[in-house]
C-alpha positions as CSV (number, residue, x, y, z in Angstrom):
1,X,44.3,-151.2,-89.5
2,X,41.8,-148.3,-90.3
3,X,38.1,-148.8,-89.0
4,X,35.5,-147.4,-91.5
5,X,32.9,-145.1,-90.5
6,X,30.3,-147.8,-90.6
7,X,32.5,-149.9,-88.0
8,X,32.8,-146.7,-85.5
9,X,29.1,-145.9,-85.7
10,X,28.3,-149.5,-85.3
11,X,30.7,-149.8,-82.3
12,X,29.3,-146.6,-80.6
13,X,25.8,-148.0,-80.9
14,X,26.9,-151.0,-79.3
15,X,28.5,-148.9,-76.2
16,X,25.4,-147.0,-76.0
17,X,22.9,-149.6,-75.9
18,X,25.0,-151.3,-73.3
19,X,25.0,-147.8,-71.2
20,X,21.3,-147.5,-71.2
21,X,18.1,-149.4,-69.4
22,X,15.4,-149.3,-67.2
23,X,15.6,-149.0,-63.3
24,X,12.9,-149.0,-61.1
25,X,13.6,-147.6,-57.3
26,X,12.8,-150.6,-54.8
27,X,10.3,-150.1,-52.1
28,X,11.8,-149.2,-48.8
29,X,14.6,-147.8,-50.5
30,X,15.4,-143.9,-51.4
31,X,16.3,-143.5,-54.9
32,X,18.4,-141.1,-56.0
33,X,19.6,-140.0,-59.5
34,X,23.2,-138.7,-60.8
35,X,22.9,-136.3,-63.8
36,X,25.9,-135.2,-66.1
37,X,28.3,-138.0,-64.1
38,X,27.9,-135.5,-61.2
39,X,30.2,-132.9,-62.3
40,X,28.3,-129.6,-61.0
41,X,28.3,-131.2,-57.5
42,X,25.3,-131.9,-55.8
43,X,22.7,-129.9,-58.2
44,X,23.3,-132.8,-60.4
45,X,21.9,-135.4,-57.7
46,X,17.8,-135.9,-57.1
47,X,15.8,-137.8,-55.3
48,X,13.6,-139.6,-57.3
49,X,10.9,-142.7,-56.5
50,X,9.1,-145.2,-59.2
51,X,10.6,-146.6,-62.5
52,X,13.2,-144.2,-64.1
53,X,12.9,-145.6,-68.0
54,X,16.5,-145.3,-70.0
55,X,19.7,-143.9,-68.4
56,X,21.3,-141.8,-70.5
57,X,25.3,-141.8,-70.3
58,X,26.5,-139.8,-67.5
59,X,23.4,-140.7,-65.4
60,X,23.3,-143.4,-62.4
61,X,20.8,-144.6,-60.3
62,X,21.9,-145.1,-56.9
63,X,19.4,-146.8,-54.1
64,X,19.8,-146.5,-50.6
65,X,18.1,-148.7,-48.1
66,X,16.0,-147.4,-45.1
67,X,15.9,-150.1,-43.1
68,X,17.6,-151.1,-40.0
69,X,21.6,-152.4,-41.1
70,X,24.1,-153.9,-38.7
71,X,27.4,-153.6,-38.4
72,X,30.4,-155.8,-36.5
73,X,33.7,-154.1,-36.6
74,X,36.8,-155.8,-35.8
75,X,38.4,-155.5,-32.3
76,X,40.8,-152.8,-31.2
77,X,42.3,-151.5,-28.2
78,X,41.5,-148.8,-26.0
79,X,43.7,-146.7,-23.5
80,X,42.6,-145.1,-20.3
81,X,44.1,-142.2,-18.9
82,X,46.8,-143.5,-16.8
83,X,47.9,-146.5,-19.5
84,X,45.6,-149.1,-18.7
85,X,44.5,-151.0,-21.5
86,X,41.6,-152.5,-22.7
87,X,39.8,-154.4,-25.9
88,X,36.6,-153.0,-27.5
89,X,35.1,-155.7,-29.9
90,X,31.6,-153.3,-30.7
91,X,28.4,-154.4,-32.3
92,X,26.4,-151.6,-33.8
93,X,22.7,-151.1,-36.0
94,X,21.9,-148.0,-37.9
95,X,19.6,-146.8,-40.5
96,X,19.5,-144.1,-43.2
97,X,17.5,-141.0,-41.9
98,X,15.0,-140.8,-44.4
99,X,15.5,-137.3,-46.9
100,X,19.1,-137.9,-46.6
101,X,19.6,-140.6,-49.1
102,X,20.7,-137.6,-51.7
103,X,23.5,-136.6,-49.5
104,X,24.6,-140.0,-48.4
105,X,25.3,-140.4,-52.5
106,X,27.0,-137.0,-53.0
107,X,28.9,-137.1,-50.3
108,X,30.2,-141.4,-49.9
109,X,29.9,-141.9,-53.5
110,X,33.5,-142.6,-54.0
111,X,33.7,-145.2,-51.4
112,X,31.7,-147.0,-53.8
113,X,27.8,-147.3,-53.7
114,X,27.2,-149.6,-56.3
115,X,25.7,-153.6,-55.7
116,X,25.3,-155.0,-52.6
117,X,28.6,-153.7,-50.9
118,X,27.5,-150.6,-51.3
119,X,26.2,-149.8,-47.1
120,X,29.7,-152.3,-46.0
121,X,31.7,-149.3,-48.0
122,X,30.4,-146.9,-45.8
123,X,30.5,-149.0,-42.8
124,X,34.0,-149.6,-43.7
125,X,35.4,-146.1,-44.4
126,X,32.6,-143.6,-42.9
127,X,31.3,-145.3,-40.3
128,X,33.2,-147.6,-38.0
129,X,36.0,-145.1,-37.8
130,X,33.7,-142.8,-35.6
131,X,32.5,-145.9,-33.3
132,X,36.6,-146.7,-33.0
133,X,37.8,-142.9,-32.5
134,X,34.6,-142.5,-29.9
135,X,35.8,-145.2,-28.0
136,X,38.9,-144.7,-27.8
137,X,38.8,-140.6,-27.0
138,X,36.2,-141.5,-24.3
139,X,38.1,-143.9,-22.3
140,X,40.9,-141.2,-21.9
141,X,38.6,-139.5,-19.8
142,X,38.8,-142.8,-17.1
143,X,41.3,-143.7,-15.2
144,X,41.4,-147.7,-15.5
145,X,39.7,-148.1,-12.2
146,X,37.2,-145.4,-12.9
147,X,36.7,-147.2,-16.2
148,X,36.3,-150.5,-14.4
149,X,33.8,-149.0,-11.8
150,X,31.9,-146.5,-13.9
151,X,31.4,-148.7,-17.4
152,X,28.0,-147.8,-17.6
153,X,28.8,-144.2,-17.5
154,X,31.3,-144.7,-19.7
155,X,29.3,-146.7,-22.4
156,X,26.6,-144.2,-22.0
157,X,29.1,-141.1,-23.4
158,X,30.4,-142.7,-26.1
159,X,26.3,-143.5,-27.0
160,X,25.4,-140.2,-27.0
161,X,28.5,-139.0,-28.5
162,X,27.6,-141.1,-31.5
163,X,24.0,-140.3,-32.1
164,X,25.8,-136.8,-32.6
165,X,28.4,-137.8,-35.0
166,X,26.2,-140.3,-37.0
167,X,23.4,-137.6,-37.5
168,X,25.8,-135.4,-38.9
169,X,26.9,-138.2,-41.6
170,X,23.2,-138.4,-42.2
171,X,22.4,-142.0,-40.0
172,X,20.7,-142.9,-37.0
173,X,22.6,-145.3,-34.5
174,X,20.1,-147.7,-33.2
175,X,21.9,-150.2,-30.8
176,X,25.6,-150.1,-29.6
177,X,27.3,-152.6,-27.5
178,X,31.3,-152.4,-26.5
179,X,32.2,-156.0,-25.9
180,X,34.5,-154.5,-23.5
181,X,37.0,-156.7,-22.4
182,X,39.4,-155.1,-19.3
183,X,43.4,-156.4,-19.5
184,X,43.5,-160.1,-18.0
185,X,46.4,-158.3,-14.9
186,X,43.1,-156.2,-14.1
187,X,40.9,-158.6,-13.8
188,X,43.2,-160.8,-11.8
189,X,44.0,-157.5,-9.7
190,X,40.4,-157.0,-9.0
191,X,39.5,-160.8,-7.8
192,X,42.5,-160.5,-5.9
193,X,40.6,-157.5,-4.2
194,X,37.8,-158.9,-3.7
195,X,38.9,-162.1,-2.0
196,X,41.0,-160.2,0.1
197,X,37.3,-158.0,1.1
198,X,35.7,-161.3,1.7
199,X,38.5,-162.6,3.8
200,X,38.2,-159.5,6.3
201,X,34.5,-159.7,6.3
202,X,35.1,-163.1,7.1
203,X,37.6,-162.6,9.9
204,X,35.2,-159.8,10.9
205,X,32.6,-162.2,11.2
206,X,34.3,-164.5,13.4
207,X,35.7,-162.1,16.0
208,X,32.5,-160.7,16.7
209,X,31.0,-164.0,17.4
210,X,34.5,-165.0,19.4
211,X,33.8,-161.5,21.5
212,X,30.0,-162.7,21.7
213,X,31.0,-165.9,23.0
214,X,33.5,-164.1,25.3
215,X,30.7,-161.9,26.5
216,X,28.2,-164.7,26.7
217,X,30.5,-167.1,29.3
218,X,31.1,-163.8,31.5
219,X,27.8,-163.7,32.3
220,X,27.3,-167.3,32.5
221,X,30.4,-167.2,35.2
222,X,28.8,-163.9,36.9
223,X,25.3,-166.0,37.2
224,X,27.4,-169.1,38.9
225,X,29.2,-166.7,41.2
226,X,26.5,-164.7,42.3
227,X,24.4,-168.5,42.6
228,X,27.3,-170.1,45.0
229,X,27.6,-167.3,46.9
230,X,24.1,-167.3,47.6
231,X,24.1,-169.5,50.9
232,X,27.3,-167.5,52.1
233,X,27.0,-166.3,56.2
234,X,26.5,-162.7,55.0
235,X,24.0,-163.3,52.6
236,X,22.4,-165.8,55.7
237,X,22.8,-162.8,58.2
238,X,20.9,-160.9,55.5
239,X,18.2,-162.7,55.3
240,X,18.1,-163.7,58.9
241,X,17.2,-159.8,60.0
242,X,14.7,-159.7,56.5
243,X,12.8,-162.4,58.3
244,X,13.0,-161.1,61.6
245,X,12.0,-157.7,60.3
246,X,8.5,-159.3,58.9
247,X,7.8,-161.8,61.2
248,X,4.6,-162.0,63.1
249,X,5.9,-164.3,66.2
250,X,7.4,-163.0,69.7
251,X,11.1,-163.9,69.0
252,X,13.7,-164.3,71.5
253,X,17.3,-162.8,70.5
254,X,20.5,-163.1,72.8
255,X,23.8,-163.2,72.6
256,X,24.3,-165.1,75.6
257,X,24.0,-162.4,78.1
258,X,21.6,-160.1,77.9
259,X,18.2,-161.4,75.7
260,X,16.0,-159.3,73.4
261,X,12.0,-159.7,73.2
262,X,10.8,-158.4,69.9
263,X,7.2,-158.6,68.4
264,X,5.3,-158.6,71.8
């Protein structure tokens, strides 16, 4: 069936009405307008603020928020350098570093920016992929008991390898968390361990009180010895010539033949 020149005008019209309207750039957001569908790269992409009238075909008006956005990627495993294996289940907040919104369009437009998925696209395909890859390239610099020992060293690098990476994608990484969670043959290794420290300390413990008690009922014996031998006839004879030595009285010694007169 032939369409008459009224009915193609009359059909373009309709397309082109339904092509054009006005847009206004929402506070706290960075607006940003595509020219010419984008087709001499990003000369054809400007940041722009206020109400932006009709859009002509071959123009869009993206809008990219500047506020704090978090992001919850799914859990994934993690290998340290000798094999050990563990589960990172990360929590993340980030924002859009203001000036950038123009290359955040350019460059993740085809991800898909448009409606309210647009910042999950680019969690999805631009940014979770580095938290994931971060984690897991760090932890091959652990072994799994250095990992275990050293997690908030290890948290730290992967941090401050982000802020790197996420700058140059044009975002600021605000808060990161691991959820770490070590294998379950680890953490039954490492209670193992620790009972087994707590059981020597223990034992520890009560041989040094044993030896105290040992050391305790040697002196207690020495004290009774040294007390019952006290009256013995040397210790008398002892103190016999002690006395005799300080005494102020004439005293008569003999030993039954010839007698001795001391103190006159």
């Amino acid at each position: 069936m032939k369409k008459t020149k009224l009915g193609l005008l009359l059909m373009g019209s309709a397309f082109f009405l339904t092509s054009c309207g006005t847009n206004r750039v929402q506070p706290n957001y960075e607006g940003v307008l595509m020219d010419n569908y984008g087709r001499n790269g990003i000369e054809d992409f400007q940041l722009v603020t206020g109400a932006q009238g009709w859009l002509w075909m071959g123009q869009e008006l993206y809008q990219v928020p500047m506020w704090e956005q978090k992001a919850d990627p799914a859990g994934v495993a993690i290998t340290a350098r000798d094999a050990g294996q563990f589960v990172v289940d990360p929590t993340y907040s980030y924002e859009a570093i203001r000036g950038k919104g123009r290359d955040i369009v350019f460059n993740y437009k085809h991800v898909g920016l448009e409606g309210q998925e647009a910042m999950d696209n680019i969690e999805a395909n631009i940014l979770n992929p580095l938290i994931i890859n971060a984690y897991r390239e760090e932890a091959r610099n652990f072994t799994t008991d250095s990992l275990m020992k050293n997690l908030s060293r290890f948290e730290a690098n992967v941090e401050n390898r982000l802020k790197v990476e996420f700058a140059g994608k044009y975002f600021t990484v605000k808060t990161l968390t691991s959820g770490l969670t070590p294998p379950e043959s680890l953490v039954k290794a490492v209670e193992a361990r620790n009972n087994a420290i707590m059981r020597a300390e223990q034992v520890s413990n009560e041989l040094e009180v044993a030896r105290m008690n040992l050391e305790k009922d040697k002196i207690e014996a020495d004290a009774n010895r040294i007390r019952t031998s006290g009256l013995s006839n040397a210790n008398l004879q002892e103190k016999y010539i002690e006395m005799l030595r300080t005494t102020a009285n004439k005293v008569i010694i003999t030993d039954g033949k010839t007698p001795i007169m001391l103190n006159q």
